[in-house]
Backbone as JSON, one array per atom type, in Angstrom:
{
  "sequence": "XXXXXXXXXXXXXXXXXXXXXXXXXXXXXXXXXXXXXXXXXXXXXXXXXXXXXXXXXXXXXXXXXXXXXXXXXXXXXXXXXXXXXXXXXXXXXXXXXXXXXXXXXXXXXXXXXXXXXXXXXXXXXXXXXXXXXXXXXXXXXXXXXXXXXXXXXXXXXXXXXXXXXXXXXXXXXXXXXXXXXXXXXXXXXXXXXXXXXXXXXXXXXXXXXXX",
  "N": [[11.73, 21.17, -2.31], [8.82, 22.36, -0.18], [7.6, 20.79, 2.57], [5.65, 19.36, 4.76], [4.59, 17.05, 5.34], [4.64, 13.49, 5.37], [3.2, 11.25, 2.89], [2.54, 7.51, 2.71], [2.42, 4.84, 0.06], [1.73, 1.75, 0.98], [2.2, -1.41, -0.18], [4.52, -2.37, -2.32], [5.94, -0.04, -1.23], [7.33, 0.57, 1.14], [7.23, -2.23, 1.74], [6.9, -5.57, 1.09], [4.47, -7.88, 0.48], [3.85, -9.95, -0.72], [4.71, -12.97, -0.88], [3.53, -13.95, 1.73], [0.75, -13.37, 1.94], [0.11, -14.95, -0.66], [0.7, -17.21, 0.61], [-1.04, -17.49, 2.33], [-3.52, -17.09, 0.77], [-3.72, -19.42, -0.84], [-4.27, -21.19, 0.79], [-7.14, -21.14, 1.64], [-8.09, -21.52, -1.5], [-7.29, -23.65, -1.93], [-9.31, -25.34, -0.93], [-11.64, -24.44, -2.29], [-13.39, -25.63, -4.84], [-13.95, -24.84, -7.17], [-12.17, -22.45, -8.1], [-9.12, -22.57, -10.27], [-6.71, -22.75, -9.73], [-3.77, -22.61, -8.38], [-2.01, -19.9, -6.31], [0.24, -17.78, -7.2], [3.95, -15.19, -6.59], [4.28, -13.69, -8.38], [2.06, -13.66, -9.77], [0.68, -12.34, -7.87], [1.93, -10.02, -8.45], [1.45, -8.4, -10.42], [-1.25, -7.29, -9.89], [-0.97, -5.43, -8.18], [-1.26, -2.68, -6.57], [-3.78, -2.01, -7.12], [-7.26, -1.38, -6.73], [-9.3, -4.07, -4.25], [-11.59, -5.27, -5.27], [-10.89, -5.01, -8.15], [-8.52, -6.55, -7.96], [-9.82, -8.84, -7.82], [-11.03, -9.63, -9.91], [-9.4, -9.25, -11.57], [-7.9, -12.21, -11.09], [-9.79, -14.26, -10.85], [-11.62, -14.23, -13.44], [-13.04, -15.77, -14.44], [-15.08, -16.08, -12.52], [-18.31, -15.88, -11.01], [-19.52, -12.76, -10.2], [-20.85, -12.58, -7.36], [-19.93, -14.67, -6.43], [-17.06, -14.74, -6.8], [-17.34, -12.4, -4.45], [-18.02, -13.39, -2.18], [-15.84, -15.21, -2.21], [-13.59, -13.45, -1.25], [-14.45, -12.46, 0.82], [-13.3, -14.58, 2.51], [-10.78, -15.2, 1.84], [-9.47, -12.7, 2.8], [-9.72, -12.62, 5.56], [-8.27, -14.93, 6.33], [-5.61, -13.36, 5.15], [-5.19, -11.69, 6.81], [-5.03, -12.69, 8.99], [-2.86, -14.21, 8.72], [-1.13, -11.92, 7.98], [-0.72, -10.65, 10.26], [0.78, -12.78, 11.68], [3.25, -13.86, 10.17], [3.82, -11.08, 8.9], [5.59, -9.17, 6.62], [8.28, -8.71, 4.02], [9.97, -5.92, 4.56], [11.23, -3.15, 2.95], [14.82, -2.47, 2.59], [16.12, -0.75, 5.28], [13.94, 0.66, 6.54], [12.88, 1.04, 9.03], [14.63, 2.35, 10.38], [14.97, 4.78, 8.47], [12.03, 5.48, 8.55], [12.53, 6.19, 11.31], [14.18, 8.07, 11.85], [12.91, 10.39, 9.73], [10.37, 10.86, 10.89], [11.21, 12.47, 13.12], [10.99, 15.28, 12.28], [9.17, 15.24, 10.25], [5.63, 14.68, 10.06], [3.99, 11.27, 9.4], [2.0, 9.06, 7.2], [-0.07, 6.97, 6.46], [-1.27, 6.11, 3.0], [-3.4, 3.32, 1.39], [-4.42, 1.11, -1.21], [-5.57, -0.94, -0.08], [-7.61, -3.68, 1.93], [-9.77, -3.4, 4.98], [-7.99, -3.85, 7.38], [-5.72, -4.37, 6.78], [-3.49, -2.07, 7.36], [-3.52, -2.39, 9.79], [-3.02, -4.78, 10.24], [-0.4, -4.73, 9.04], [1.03, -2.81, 10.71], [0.75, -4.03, 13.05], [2.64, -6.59, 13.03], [4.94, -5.61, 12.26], [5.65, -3.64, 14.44], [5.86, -1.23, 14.0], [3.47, 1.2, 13.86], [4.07, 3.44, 15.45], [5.32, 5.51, 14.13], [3.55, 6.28, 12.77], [0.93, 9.18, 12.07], [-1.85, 8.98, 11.08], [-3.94, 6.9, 8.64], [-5.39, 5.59, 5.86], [-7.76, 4.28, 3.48], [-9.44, 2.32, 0.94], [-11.08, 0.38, 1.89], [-11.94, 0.61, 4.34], [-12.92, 3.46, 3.75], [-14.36, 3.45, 1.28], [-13.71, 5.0, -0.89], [-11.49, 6.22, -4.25], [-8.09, 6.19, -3.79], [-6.93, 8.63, -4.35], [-8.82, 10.82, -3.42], [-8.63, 8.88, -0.95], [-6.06, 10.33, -0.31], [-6.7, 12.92, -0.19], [-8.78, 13.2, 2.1], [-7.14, 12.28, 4.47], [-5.52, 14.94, 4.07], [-7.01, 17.03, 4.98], [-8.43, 15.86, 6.89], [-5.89, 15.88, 9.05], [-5.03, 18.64, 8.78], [-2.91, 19.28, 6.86], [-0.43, 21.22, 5.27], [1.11, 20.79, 3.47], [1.8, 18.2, 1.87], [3.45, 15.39, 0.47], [3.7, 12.65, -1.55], [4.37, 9.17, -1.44], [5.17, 6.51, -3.61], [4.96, 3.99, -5.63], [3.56, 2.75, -8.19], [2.02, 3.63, -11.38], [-0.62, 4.21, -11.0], [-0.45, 4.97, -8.26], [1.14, 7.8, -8.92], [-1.11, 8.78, -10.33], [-3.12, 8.87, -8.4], [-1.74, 10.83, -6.69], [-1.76, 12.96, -8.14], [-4.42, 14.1, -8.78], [-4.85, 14.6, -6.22], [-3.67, 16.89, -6.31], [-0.69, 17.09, -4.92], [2.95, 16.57, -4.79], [4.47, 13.99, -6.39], [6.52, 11.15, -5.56], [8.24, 8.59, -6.94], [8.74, 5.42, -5.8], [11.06, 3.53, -7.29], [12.2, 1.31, -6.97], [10.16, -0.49, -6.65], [6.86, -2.18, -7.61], [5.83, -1.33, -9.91], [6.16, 0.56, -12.94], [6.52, 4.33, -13.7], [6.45, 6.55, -15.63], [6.15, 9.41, -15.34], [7.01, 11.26, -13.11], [7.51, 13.13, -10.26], [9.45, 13.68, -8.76], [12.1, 10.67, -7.61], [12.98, 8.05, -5.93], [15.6, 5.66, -5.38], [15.97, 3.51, -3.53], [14.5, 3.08, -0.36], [15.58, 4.62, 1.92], [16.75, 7.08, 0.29], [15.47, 8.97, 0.88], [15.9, 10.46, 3.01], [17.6, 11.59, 1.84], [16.68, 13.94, -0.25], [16.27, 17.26, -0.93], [13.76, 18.35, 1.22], [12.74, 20.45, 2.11], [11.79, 21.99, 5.47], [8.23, 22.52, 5.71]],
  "CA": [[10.32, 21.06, -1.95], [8.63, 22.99, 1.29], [7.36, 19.44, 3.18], [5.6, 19.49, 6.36], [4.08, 15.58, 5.84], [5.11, 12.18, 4.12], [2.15, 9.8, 3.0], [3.22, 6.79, 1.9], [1.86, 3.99, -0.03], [2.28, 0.21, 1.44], [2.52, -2.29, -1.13], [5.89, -1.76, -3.37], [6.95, 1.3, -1.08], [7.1, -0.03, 2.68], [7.41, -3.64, 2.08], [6.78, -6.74, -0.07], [3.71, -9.23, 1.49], [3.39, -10.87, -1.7], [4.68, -14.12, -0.79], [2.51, -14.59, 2.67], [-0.43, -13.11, 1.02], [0.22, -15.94, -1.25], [0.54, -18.72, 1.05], [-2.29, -17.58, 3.25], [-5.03, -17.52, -0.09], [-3.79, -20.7, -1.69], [-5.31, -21.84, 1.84], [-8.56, -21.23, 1.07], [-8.16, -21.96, -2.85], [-7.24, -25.75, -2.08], [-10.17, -25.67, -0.47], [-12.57, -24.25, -3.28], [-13.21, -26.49, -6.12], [-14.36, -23.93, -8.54], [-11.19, -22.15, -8.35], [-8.79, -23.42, -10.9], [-5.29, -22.91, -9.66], [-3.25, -21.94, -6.87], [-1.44, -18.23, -6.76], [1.88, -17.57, -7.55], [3.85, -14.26, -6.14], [4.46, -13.48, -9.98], [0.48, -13.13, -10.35], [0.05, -11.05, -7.54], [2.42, -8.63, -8.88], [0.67, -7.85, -12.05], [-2.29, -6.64, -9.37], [-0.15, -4.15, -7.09], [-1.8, -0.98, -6.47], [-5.43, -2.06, -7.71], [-8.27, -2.12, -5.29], [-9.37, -5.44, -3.77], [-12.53, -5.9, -6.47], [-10.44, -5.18, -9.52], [-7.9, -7.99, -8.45], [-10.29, -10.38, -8.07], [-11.8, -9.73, -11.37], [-7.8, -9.95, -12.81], [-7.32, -12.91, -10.71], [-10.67, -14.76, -11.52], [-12.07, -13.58, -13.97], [-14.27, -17.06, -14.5], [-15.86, -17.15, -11.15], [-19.56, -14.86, -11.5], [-19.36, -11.51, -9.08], [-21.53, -13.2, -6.35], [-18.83, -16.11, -5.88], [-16.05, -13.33, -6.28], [-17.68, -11.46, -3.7], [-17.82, -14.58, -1.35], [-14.42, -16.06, -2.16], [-12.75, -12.36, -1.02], [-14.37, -12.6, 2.59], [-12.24, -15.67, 2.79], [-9.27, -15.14, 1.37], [-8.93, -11.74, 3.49], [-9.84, -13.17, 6.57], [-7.21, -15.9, 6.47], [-5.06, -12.63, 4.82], [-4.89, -10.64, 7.94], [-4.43, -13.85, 10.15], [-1.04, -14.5, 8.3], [-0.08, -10.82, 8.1], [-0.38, -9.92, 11.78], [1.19, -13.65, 12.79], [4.43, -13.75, 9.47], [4.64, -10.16, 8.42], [5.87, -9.36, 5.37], [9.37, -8.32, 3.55], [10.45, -4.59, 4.73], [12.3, -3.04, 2.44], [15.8, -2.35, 3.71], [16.14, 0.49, 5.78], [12.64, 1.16, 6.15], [12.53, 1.58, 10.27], [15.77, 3.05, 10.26], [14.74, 5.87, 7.99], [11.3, 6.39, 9.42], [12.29, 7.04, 12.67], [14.81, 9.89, 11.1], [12.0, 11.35, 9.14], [9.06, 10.91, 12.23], [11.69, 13.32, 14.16], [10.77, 16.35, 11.53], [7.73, 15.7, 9.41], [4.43, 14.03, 10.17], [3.49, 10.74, 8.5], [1.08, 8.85, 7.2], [-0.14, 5.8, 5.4], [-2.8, 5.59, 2.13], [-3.54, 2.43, 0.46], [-5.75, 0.57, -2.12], [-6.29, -2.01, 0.5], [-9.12, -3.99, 2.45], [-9.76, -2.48, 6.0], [-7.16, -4.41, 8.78], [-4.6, -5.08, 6.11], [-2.61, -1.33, 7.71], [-3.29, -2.43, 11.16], [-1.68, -6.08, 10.46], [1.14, -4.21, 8.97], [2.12, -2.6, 11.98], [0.89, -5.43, 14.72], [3.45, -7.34, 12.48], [6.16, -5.32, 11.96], [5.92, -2.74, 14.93], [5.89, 0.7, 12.78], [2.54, 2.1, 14.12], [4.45, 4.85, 16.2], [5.72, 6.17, 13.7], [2.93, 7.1, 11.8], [0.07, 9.88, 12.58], [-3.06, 8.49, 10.57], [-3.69, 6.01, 7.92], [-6.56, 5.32, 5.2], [-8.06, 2.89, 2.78], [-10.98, 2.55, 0.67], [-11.89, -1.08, 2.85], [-12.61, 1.6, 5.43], [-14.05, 4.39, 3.64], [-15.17, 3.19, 0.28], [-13.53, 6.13, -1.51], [-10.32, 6.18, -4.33], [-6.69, 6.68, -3.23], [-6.86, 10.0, -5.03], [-9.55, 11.01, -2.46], [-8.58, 9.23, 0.45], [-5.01, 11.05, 0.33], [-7.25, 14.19, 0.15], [-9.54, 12.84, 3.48], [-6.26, 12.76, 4.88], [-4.57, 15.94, 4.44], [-7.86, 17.56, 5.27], [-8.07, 15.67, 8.36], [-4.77, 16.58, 9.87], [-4.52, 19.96, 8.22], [-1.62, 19.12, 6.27], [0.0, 22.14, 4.34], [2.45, 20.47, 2.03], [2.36, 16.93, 1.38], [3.93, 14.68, -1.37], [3.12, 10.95, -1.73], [5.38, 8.66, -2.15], [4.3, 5.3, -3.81], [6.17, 2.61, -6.32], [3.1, 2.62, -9.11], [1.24, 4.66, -12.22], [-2.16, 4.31, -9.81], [0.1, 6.45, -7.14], [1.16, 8.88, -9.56], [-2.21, 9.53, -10.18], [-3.58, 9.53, -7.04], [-1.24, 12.62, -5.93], [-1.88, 14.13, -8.89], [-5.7, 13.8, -8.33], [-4.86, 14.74, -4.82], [-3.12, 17.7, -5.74], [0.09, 16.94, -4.04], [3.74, 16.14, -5.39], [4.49, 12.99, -6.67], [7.81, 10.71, -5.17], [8.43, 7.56, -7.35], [9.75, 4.54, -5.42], [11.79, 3.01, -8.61], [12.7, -0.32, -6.44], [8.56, -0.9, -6.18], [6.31, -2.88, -8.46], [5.73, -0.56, -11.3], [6.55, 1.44, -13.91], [6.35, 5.47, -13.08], [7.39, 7.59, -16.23], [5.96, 11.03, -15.62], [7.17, 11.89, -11.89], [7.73, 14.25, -9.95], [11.05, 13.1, -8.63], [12.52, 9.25, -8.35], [13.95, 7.26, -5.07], [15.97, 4.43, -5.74], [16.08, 2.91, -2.51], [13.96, 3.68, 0.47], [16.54, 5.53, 2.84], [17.04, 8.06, -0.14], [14.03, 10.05, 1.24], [16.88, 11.28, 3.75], [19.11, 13.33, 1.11], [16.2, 15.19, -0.87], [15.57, 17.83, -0.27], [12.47, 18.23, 1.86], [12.77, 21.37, 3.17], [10.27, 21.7, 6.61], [7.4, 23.48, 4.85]],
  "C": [[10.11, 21.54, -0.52], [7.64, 21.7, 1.88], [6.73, 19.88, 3.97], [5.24, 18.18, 6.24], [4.53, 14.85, 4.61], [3.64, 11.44, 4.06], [2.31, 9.21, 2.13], [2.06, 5.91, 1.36], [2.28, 2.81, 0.66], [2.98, -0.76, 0.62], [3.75, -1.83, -2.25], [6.59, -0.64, -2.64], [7.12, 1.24, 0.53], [7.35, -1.29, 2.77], [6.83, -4.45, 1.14], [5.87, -7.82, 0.72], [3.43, -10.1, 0.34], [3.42, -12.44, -1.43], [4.23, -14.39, 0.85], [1.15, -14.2, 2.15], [-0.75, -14.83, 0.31], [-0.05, -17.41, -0.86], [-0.56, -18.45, 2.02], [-3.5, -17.82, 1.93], [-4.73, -18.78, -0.86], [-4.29, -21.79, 0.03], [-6.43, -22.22, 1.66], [-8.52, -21.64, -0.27], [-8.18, -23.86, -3.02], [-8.45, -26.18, -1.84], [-11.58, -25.93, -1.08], [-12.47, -25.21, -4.75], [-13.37, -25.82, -7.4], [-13.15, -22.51, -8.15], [-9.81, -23.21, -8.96], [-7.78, -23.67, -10.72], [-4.99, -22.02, -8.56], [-2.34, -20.78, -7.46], [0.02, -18.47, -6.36], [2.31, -16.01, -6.56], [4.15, -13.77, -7.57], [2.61, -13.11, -10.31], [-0.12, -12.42, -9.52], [0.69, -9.62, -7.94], [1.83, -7.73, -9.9], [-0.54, -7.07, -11.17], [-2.03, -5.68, -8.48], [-0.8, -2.87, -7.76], [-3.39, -0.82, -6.81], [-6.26, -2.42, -6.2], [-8.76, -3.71, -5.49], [-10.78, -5.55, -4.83], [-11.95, -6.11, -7.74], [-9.52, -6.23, -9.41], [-8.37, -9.11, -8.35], [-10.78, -10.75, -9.26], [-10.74, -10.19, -12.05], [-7.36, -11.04, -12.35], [-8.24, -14.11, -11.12], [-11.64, -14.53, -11.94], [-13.64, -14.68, -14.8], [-15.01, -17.47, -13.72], [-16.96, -15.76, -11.15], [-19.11, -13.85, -10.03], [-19.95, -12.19, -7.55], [-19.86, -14.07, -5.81], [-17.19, -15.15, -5.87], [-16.08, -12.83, -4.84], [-17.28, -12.48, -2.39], [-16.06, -14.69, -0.68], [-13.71, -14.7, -1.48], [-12.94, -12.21, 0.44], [-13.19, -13.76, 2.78], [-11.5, -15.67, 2.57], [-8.86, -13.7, 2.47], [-9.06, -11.69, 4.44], [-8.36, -13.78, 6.84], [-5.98, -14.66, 5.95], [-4.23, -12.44, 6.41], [-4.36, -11.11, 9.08], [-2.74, -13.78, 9.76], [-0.49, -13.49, 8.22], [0.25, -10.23, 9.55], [0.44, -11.67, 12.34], [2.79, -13.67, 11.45], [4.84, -12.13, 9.26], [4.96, -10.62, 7.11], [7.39, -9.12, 5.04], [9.18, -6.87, 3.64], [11.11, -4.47, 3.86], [13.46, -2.37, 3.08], [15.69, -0.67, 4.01], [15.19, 1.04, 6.27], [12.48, 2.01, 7.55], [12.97, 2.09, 10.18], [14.92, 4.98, 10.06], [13.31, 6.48, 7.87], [11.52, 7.07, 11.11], [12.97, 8.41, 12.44], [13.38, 10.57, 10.61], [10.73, 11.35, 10.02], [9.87, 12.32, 12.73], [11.23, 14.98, 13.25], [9.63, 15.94, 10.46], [6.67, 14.61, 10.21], [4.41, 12.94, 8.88], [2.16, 9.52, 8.63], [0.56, 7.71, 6.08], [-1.84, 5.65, 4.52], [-2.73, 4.25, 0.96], [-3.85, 1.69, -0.32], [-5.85, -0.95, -1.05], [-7.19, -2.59, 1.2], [-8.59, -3.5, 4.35], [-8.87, -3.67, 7.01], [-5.96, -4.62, 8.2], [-3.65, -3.28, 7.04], [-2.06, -2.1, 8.89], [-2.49, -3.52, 11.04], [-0.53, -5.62, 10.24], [1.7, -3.79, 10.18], [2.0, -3.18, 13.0], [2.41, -6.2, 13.9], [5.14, -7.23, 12.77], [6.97, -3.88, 13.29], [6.28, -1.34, 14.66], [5.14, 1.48, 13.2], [3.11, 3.48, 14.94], [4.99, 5.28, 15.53], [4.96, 7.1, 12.45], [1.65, 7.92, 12.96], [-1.64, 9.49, 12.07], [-2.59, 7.24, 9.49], [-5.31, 5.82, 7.16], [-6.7, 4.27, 3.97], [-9.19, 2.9, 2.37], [-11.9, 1.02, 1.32], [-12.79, -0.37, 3.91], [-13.75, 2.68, 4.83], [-15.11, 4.12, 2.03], [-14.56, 4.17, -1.21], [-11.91, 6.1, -2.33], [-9.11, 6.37, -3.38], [-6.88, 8.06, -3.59], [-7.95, 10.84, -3.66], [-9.16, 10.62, -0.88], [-7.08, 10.15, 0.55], [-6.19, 12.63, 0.81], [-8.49, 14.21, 2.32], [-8.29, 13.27, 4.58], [-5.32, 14.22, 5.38], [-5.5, 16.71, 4.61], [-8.23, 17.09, 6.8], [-7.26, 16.14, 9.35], [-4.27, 17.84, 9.14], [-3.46, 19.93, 7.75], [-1.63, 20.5, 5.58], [0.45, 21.63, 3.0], [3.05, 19.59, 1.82], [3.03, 16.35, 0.56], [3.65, 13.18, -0.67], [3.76, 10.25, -2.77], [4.77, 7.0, -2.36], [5.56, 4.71, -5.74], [4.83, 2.56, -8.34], [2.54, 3.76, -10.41], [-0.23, 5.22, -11.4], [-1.38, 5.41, -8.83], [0.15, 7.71, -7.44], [-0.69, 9.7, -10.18], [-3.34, 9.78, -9.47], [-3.0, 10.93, -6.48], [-1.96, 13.42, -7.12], [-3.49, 14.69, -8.95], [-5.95, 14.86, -7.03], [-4.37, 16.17, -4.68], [-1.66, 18.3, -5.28], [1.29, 16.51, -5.23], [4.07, 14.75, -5.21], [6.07, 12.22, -6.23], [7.83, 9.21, -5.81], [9.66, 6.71, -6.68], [10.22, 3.12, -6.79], [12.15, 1.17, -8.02], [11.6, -1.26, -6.51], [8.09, -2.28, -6.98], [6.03, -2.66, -10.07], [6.29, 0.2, -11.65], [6.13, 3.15, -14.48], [7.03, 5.98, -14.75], [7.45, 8.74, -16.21], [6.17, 11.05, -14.42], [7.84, 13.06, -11.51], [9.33, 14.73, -9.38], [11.08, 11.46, -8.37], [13.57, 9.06, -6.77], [14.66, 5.78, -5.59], [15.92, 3.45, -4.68], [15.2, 3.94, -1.72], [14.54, 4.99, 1.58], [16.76, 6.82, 1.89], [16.09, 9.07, 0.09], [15.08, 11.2, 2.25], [17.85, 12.49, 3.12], [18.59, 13.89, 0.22], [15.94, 15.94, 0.07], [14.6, 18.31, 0.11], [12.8, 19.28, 2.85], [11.32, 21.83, 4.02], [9.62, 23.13, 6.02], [6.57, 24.55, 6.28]]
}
């Protein structure tokens, strides 16, 4: 492949926040009486890679859109508190083998999430220097499939690929245009890709020749 930029997804391909996620919205849930049960990290997995309206609909799917709408300021409030003060689970290698790949390509982070959830990632985990932009439909309103394209139209990218852990990823690049990199360790289940990491660090021995 002729490379000049990486844009990654977050969730399943950068790191695992499932279980602070978890213990920051069963915060607010104790709190609500018309919510019926507290969250598992087993029930946020089933919602990886979906924007923030569709998992509230798969999460409660008994509470009317209004009270949805509500309950999601609050839960992502108290979110962003616990991701910029715990952090989440890196997957191994992760700094490591961005700072190798910062030294020769440009990168860049797109993700189906609500607008501060990047920035906590890297107040958290200290990563932000290693990326060049970053997008989200919390920010702009607009698919993954689109914002990668905002993206590589922004920074004049030539010859991206987008690497991401779900079926939603795979068809965001493909949407986008761009080649597809299945992280196999992720959340989901990828069968049509374009190629297949098993681990994060294996981004180091394709080849990604500088486009």
């Amino acid at each position: 492949m002729m490379v000049d930029s990486l844009i990654f997804d977050l969730d399943g391909t950068l790191w695992d926040s499932r279980k602070t996620v978890a213990d920051s919205w069963n915060i607010v849930i104790r709190k609500d009486a018309e919510v019926k049960k507290e969250l598992t990290v087993a029930d946020l997995k089933a919602t990886m890679g979906l924007r923030m309206h569709e998992i509230m609909e798969r999460l409660f799917p008994y509470l009317s859109r209004e009270k949805r709408e509500s309950l999601l300021e609050e839960l992502s409030k108290e979110e962003l508190g616990h991701i910029r003060n715990y952090g989440g689970t890196l997957y191994p290698k992760v700094e490591e083998t961005l700072s190798e790949l910062a030294k020769t390509y440009q990168l860049f982070i797109v993700s189906n999430c609500q607008e501060g959830y990047i920035e906590a990632f890297y107040e958290a985990h200290g990563l932000e220097k290693y990326f060049q932009d970053f997008e989200n439909p919390g920010r702009t309103g607009l698919s993954k499939g689109e914002n990668i394209q905002l993206i590589i139209k922004r920074n004049n990218l030539q010859s991206p690929i987008y690497i991401g852990d779900t079926d939603g990823d795979r068809e965001a690049a493909k949407y986008a245009g761009i080649p597809f990199v299945y992280a196999s360790y992720g959340f989901g289940e990828v069968i049509d890709k374009d190629h297949i990491i098993e681990q994060f660090q294996d981004l180091l021995h394709m080849r990604l020749e500088r486009g």
